[in-house]
C-alpha positions in Angstrom: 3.1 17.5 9.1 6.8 18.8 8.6 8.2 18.6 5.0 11.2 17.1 6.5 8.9 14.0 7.9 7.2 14.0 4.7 10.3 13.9 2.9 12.3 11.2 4.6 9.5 8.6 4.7 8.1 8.8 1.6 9.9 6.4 -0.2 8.8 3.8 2.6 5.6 5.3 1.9 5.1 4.8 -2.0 7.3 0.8 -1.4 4.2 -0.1 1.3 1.9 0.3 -1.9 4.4 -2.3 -3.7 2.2 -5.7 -3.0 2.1 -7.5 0.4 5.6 -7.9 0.5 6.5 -4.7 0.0 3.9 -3.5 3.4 6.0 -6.0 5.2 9.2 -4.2 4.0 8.2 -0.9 4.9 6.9 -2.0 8.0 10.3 -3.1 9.0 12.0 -0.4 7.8 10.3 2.1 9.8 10.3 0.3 13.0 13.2 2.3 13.9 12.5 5.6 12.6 8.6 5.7 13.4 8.4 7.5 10.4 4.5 8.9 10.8 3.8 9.7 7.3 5.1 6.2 6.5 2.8 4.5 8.9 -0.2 6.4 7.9 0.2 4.9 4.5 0.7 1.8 6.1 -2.5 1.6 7.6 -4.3 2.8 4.2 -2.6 -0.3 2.5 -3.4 -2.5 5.3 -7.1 -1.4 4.9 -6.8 -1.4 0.7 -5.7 -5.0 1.5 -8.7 -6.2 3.9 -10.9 -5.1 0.6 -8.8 -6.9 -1.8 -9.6 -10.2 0.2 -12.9 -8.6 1.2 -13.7 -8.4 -2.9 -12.1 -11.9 -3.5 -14.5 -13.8 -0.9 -17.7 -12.1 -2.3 -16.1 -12.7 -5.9 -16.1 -16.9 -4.7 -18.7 -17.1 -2.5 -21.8 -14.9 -3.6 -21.5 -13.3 -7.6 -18.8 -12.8 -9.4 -20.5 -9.4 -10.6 -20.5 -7.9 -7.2 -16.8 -9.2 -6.5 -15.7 -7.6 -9.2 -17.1 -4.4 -8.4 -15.8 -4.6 -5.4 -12.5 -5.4 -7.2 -12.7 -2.3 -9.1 -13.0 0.0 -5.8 -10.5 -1.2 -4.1 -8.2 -1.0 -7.2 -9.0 2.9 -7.6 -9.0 3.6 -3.7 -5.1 2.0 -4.0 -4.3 3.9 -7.2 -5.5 7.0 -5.4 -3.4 5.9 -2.1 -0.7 5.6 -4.3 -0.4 8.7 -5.6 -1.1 10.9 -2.5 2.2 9.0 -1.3 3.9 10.1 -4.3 2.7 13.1 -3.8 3.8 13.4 0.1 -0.1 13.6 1.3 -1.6 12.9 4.2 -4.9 12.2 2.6 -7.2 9.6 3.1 -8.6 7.3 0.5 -12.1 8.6 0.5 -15.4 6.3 2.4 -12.9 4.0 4.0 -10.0 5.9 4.9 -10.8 7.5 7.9 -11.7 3.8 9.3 -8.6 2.3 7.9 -6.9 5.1 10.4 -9.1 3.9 13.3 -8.9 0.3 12.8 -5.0 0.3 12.8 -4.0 3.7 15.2 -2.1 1.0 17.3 0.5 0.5 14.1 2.8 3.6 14.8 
């Protein structure tokens, strides 16, 4: 994409990695400027969050060994999601990603 695009919603972009509430806050701060480099972060940290709870539930419900693992990917894929925002990236967190994109190519 354009630096300029890049550029202007990347502040959005790094704030959507700032907890839940700080998704919701970039989500309505783009909503007028359709920022596409924010959104695509967006959906990454809408995905990062399915895991979260995803890890949680197996955490609970079938070993704590396994939740925690799962704990431990989704941590690094949102480390990694947060850094390719600070650095102005579109890239991917890698396995899941790509789907994240897929699942949520209606937020934009």
């Amino acid at each position: 994409m354009q630096d300029s695009t890049v550029k202007e919603g990347k502040t959005l972009a790094i704030i959507c990695y700032l907890t839940f509430v700080g998704l919701i806050i970039a989500i309505i701060m783009n909503l007028e400027k359709r920022n596409p480099f924010t959104f695509f972060h967006v959906r990454q940290m809408l995905g990062l969050i399915i895991m979260l709870l995803f890890s949680n539930l197996v955490e609970k419900y079938v070993s704590s060994f396994l939740g925690t693992a799962f704990w431990v990917i989704t941590f690094t894929g949102w480390l990694l999601a947060l850094i390719y925002a600070v650095k102005g990236e579109y890239r991917p967190i890698p396995i899941f990603g790509e789907k994240f994109q897929e699942w949520f190519k209606n937020i934009n």
